[in-house]
PDB file as gemmi writes it, atoms N, CA and C in Angstrom:
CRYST1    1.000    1.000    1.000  90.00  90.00  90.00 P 1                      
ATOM      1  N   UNK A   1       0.852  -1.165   0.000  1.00  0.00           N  
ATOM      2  CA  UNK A   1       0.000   0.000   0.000  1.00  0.00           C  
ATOM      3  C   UNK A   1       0.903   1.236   0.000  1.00  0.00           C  
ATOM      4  N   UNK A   2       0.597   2.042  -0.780  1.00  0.00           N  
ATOM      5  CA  UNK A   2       1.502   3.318  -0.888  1.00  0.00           C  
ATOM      6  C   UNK A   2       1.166   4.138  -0.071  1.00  0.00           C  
ATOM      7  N   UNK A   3       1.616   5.460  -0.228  1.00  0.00           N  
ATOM      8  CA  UNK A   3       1.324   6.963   0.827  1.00  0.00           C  
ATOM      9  C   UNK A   3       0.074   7.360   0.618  1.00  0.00           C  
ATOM     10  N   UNK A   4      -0.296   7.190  -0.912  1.00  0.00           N  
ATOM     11  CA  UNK A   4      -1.716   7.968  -1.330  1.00  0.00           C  
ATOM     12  C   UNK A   4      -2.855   7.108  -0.509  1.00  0.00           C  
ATOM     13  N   UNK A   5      -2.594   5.982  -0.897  1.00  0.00           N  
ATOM     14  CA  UNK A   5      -3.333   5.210  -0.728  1.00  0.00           C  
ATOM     15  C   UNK A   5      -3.857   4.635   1.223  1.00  0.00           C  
ATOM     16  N   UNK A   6      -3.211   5.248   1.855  1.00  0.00           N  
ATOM     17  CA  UNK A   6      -2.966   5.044   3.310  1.00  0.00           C  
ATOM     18  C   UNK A   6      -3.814   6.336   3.250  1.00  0.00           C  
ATOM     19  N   UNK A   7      -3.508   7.351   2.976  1.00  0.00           N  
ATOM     20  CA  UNK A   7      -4.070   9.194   3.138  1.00  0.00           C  
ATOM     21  C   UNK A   7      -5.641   8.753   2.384  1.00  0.00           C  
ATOM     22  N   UNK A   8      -6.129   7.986   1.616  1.00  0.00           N  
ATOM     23  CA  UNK A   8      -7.147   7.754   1.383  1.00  0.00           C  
ATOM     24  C   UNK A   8      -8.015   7.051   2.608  1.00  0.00           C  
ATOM     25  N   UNK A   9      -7.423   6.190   3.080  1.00  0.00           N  
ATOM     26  CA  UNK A   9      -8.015   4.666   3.706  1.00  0.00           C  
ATOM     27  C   UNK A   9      -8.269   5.853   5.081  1.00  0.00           C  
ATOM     28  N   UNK A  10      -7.145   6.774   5.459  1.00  0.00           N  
ATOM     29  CA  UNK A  10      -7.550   8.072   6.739  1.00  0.00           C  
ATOM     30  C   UNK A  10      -8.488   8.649   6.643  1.00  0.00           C  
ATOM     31  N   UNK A  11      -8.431   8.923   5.249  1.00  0.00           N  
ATOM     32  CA  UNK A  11      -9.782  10.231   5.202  1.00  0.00           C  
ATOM     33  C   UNK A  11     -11.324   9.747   4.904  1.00  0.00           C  
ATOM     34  N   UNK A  12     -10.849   8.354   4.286  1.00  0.00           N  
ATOM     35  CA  UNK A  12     -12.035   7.578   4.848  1.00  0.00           C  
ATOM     36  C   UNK A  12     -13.090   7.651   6.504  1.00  0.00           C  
ATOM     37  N   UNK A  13     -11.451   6.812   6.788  1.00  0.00           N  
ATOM     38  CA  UNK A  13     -11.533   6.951   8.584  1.00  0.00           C  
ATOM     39  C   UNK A  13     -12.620   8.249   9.055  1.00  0.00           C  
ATOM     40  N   UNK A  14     -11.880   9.178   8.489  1.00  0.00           N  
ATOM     41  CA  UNK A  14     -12.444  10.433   9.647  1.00  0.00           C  
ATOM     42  C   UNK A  14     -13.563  10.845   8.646  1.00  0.00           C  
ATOM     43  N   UNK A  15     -14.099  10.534   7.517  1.00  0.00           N  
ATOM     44  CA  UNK A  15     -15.399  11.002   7.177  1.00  0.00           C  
ATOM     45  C   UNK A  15     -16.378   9.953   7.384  1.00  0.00           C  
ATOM     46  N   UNK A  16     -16.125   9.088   8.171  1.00  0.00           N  
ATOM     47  CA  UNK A  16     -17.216   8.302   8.654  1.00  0.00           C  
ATOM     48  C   UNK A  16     -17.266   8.485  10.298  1.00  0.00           C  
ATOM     49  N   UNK A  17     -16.227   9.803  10.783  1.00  0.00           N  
ATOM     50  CA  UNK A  17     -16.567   9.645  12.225  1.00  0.00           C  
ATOM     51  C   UNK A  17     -15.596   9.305  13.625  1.00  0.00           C  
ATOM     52  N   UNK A  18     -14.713   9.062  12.811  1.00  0.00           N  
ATOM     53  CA  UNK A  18     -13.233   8.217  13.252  1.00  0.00           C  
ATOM     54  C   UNK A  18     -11.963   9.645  13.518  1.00  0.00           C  
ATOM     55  N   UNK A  19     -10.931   8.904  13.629  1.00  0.00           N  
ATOM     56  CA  UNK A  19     -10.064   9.675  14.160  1.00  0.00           C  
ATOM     57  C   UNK A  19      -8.658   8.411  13.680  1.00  0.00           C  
ATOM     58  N   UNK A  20      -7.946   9.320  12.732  1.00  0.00           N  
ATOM     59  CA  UNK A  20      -6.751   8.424  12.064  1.00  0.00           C  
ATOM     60  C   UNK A  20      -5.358   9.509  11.752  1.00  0.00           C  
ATOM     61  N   UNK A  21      -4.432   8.775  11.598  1.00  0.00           N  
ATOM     62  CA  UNK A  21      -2.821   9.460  11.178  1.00  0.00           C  
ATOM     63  C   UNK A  21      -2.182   8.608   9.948  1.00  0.00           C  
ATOM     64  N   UNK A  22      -1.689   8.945   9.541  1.00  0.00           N  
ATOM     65  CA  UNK A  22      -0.910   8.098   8.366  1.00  0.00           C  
ATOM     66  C   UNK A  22       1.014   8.629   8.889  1.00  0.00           C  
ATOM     67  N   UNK A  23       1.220   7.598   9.265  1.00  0.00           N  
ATOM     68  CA  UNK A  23       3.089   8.117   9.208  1.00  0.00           C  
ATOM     69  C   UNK A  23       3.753   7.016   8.645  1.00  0.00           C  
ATOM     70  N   UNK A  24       4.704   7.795   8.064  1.00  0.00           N  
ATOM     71  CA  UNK A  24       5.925   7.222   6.827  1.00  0.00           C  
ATOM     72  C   UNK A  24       7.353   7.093   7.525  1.00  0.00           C  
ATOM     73  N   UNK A  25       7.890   6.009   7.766  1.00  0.00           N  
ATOM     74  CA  UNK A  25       8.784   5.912   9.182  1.00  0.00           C  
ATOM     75  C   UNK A  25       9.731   4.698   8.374  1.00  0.00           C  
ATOM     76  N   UNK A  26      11.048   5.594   8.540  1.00  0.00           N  
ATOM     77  CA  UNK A  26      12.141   4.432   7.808  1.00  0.00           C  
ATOM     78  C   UNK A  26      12.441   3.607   8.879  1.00  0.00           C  
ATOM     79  N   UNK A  27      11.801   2.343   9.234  1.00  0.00           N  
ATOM     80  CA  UNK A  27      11.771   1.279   9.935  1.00  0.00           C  
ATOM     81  C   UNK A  27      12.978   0.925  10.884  1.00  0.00           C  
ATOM     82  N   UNK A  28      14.029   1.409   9.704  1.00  0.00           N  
ATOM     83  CA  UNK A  28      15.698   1.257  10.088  1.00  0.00           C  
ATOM     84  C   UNK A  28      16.020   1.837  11.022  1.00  0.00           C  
ATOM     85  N   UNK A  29      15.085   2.992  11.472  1.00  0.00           N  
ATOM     86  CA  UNK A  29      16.120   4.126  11.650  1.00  0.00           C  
ATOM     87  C   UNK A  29      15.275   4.122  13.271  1.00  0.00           C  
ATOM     88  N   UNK A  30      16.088   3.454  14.834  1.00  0.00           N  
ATOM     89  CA  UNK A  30      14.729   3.384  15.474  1.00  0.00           C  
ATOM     90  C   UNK A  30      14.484   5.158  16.733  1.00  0.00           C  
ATOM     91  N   UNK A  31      15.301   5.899  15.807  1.00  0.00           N  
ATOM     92  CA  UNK A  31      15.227   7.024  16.789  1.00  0.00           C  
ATOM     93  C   UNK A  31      13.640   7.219  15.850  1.00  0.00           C  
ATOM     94  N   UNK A  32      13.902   7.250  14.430  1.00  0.00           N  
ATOM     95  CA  UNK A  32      12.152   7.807  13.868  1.00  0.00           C  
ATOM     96  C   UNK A  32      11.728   7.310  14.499  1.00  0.00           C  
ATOM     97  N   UNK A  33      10.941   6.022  14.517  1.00  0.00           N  
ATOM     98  CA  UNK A  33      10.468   4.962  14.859  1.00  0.00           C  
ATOM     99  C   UNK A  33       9.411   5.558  16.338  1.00  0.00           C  
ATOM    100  N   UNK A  34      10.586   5.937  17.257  1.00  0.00           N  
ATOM    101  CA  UNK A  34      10.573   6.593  18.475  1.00  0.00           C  
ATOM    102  C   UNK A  34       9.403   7.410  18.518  1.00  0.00           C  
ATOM    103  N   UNK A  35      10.414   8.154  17.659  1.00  0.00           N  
ATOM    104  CA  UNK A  35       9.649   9.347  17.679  1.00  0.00           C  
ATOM    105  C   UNK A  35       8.034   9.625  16.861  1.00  0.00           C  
ATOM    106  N   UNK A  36       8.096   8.907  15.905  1.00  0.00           N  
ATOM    107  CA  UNK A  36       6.473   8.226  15.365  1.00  0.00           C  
ATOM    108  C   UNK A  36       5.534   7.999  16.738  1.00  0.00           C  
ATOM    109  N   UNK A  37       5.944   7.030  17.512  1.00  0.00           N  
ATOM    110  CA  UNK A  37       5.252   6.733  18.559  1.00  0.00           C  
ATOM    111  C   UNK A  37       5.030   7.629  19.699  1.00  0.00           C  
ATOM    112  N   UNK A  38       5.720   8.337  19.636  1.00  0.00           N  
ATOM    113  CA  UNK A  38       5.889   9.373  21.013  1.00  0.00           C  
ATOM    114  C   UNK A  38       4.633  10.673  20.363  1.00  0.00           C  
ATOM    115  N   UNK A  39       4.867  10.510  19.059  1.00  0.00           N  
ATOM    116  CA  UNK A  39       4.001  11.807  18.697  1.00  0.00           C  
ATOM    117  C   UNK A  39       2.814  11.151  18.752  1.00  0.00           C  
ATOM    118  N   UNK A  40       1.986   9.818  18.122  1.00  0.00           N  
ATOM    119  CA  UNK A  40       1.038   9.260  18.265  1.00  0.00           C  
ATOM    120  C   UNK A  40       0.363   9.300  19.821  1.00  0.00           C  
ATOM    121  N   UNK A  41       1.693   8.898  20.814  1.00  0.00           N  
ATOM    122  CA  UNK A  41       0.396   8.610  22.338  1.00  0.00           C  
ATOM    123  C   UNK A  41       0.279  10.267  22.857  1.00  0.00           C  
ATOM    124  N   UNK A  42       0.878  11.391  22.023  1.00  0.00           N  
ATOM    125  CA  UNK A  42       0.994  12.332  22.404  1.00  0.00           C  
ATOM    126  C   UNK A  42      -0.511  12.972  22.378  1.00  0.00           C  
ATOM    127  N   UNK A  43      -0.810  13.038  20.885  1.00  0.00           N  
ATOM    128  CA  UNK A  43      -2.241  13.161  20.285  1.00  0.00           C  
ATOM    129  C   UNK A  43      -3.555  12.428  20.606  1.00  0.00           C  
ATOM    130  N   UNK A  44      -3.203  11.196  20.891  1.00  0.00           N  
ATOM    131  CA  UNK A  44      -4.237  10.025  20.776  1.00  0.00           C  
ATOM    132  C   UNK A  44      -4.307   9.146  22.191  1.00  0.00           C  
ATOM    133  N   UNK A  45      -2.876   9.539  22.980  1.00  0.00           N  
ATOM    134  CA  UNK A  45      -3.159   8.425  24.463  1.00  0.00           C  
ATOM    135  C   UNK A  45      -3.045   7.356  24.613  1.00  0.00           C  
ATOM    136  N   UNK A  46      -2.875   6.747  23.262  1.00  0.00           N  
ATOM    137  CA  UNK A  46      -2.927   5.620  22.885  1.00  0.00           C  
ATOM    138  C   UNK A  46      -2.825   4.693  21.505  1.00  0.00           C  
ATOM    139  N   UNK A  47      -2.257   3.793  21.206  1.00  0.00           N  
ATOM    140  CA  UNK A  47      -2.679   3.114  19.796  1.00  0.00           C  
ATOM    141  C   UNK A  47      -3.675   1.734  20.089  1.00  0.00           C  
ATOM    142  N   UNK A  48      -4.748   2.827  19.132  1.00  0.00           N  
ATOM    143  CA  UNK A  48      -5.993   1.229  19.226  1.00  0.00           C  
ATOM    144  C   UNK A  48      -5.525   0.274  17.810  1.00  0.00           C  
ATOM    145  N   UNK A  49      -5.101   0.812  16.812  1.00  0.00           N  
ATOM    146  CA  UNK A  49      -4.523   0.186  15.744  1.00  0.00           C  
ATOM    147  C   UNK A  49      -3.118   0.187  15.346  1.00  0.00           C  
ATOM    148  N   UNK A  50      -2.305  -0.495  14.773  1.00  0.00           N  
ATOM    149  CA  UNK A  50      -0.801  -0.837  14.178  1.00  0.00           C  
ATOM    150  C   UNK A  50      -0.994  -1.330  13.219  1.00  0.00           C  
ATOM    151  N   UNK A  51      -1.162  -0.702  11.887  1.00  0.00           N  
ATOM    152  CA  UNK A  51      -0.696  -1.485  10.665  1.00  0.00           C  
ATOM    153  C   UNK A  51       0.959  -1.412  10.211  1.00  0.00           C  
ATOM    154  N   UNK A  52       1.751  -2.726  10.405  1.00  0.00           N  
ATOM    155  CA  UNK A  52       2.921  -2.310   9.796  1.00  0.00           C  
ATOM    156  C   UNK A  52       2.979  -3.145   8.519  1.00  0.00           C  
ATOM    157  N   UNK A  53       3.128  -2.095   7.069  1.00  0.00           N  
ATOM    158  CA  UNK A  53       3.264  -2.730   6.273  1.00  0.00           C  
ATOM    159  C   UNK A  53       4.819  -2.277   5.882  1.00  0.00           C  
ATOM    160  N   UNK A  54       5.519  -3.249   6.085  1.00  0.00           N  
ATOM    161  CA  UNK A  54       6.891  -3.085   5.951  1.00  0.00           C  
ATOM    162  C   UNK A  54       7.036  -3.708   4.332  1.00  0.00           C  
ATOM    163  N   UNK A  55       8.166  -2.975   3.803  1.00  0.00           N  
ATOM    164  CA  UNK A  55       8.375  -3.753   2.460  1.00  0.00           C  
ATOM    165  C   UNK A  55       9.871  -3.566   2.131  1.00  0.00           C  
ATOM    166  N   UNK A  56      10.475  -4.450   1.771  1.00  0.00           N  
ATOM    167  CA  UNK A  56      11.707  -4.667   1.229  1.00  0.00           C  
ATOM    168  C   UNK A  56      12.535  -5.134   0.428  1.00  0.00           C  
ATOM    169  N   UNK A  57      12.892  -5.116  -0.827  1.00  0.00           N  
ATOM    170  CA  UNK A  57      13.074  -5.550  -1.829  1.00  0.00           C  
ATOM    171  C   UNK A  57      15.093  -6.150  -2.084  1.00  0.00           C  
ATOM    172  N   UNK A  58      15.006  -7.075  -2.196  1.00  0.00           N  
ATOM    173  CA  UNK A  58      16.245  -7.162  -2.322  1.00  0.00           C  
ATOM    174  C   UNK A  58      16.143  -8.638  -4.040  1.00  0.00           C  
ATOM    175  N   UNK A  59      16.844  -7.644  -4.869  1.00  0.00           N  
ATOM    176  CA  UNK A  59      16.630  -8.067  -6.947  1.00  0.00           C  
ATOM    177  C   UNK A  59      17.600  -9.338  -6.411  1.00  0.00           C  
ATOM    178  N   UNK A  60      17.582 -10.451  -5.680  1.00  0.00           N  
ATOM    179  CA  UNK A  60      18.120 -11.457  -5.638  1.00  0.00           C  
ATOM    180  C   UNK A  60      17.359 -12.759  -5.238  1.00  0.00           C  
ATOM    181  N   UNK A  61      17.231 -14.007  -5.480  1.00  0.00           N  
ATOM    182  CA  UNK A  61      17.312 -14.937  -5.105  1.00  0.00           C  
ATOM    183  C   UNK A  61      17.785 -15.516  -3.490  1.00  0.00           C  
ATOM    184  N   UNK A  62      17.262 -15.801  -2.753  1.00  0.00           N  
ATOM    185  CA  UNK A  62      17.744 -16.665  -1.960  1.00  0.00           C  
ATOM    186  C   UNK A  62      18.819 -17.144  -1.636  1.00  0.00           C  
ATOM    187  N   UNK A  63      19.310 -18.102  -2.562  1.00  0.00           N  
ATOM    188  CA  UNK A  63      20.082 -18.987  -2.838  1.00  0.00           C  
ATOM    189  C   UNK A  63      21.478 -17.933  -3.204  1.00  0.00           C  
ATOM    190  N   UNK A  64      21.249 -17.130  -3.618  1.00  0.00           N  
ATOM    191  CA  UNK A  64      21.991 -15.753  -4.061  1.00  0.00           C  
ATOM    192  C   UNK A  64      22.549 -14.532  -3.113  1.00  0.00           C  
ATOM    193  N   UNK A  65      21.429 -14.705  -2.236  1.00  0.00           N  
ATOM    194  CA  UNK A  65      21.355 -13.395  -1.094  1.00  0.00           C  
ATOM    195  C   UNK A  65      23.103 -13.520  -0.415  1.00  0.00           C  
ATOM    196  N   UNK A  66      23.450 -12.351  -0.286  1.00  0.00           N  
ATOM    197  CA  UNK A  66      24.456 -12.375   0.644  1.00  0.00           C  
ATOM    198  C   UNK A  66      24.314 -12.362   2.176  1.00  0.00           C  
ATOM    199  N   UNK A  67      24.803 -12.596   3.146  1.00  0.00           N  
ATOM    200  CA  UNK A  67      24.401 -12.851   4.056  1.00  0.00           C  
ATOM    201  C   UNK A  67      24.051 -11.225   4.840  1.00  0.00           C  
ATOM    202  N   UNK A  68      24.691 -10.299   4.561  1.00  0.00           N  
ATOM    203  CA  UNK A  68      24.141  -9.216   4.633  1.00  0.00           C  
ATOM    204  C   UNK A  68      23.000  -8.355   4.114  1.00  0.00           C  
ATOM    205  N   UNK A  69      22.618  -8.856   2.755  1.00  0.00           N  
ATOM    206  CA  UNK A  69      21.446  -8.879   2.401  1.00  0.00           C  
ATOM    207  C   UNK A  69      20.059  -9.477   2.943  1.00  0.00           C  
ATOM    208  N   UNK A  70      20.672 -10.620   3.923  1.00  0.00           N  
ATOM    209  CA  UNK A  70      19.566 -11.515   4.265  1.00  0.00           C  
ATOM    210  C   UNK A  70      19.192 -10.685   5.761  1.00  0.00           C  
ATOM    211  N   UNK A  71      19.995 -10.321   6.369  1.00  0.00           N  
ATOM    212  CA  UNK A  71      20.117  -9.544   7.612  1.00  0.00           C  
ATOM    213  C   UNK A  71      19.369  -8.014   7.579  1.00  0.00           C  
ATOM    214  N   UNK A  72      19.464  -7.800   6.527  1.00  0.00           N  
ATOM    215  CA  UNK A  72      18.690  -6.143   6.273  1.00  0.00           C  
ATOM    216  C   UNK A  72      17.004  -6.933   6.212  1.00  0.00           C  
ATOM    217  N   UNK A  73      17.006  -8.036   5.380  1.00  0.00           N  
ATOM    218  CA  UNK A  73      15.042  -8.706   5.093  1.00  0.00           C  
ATOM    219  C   UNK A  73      14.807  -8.624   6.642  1.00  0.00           C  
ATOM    220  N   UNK A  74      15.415  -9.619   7.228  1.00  0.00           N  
ATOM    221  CA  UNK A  74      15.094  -9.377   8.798  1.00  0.00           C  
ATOM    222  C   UNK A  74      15.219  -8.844   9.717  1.00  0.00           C  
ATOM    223  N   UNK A  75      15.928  -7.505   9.629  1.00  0.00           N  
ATOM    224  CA  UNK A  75      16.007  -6.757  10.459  1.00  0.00           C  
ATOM    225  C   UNK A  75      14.807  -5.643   9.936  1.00  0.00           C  
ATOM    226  N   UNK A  76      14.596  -5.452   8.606  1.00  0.00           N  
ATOM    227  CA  UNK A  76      13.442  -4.492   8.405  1.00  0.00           C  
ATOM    228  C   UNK A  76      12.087  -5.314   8.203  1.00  0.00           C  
ATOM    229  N   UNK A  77      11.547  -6.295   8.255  1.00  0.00           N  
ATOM    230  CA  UNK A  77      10.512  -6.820   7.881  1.00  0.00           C  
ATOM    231  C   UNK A  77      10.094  -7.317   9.529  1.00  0.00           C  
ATOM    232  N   UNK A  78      11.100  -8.316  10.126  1.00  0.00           N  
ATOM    233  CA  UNK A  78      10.655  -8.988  11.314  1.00  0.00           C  
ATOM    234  C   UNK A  78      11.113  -7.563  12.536  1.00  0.00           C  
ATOM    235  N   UNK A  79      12.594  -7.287  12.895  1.00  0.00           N  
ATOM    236  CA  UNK A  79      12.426  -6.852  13.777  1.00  0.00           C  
ATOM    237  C   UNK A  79      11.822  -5.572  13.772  1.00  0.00           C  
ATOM    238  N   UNK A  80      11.844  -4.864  13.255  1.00  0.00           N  
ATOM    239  CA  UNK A  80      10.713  -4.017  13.177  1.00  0.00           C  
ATOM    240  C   UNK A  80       9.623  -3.743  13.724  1.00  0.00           C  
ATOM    241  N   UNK A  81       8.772  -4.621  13.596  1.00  0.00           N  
ATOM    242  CA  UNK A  81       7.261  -5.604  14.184  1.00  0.00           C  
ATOM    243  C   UNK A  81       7.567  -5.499  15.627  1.00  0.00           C  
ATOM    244  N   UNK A  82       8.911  -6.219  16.341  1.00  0.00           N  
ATOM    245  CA  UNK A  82       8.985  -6.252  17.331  1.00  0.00           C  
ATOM    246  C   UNK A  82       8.838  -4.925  18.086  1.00  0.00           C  
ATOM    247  N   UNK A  83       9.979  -4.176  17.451  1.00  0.00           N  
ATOM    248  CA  UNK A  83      10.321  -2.882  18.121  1.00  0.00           C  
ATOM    249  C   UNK A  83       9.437  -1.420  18.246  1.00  0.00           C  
ATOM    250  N   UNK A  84       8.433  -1.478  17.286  1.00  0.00           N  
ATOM    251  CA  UNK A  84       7.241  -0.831  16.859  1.00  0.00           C  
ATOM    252  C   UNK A  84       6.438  -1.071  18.336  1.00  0.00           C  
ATOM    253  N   UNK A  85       6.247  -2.380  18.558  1.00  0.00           N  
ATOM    254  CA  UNK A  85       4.600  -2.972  19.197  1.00  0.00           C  
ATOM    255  C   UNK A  85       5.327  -2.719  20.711  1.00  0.00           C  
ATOM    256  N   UNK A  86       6.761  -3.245  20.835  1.00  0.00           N  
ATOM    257  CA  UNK A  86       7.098  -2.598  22.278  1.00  0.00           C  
ATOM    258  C   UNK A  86       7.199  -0.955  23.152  1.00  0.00           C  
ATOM    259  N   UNK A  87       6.877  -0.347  21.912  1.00  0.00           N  
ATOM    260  CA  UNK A  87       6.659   1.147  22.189  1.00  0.00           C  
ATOM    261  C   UNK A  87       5.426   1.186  23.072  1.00  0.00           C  
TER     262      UNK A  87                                                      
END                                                                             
């Protein structure tokens, strides 16, 4: 799901009554991350929802991946997830 498409699915949200944010957060990076969350319970008190759609592309094969390549899939796809939901 892209940016537009998240800013749609919000403004959905709040023209039926709701109350939503859309943030764009380089997964990697966990001071953003932080700070995503800190501004969210700032506004809201709370998260009733977490969508993380993480995405990561690496133009290789498996069988191909370097082992540092394989370490970036799981450090941005899985731990991520972790470090997000422990906020």
């Amino acid at each position: 799901m892209n940016l537009i498409e998240v800013e749609k699915t919000v403004n959905e949200i709040k023209n039926n009554g709701g109350v939503g944010k859309a943030y764009e957060v380089d997964v990697t990076d966990r001071k953003q991350e932080g700070e995503a969350v800190e501004d969210v319970l700032e506004e809201f008190s709370k998260i009733d929802i977490l969508v993380n759609n993480t995405v990561i592309t690496m133009d290789s094969i498996l069988i191909k991946m370097t082992e540092e390549q394989w370490d970036r899939v799981i450090d941005v796809i899985l731990k991520e997830c972790l470090t997000v939901v422990r906020y």
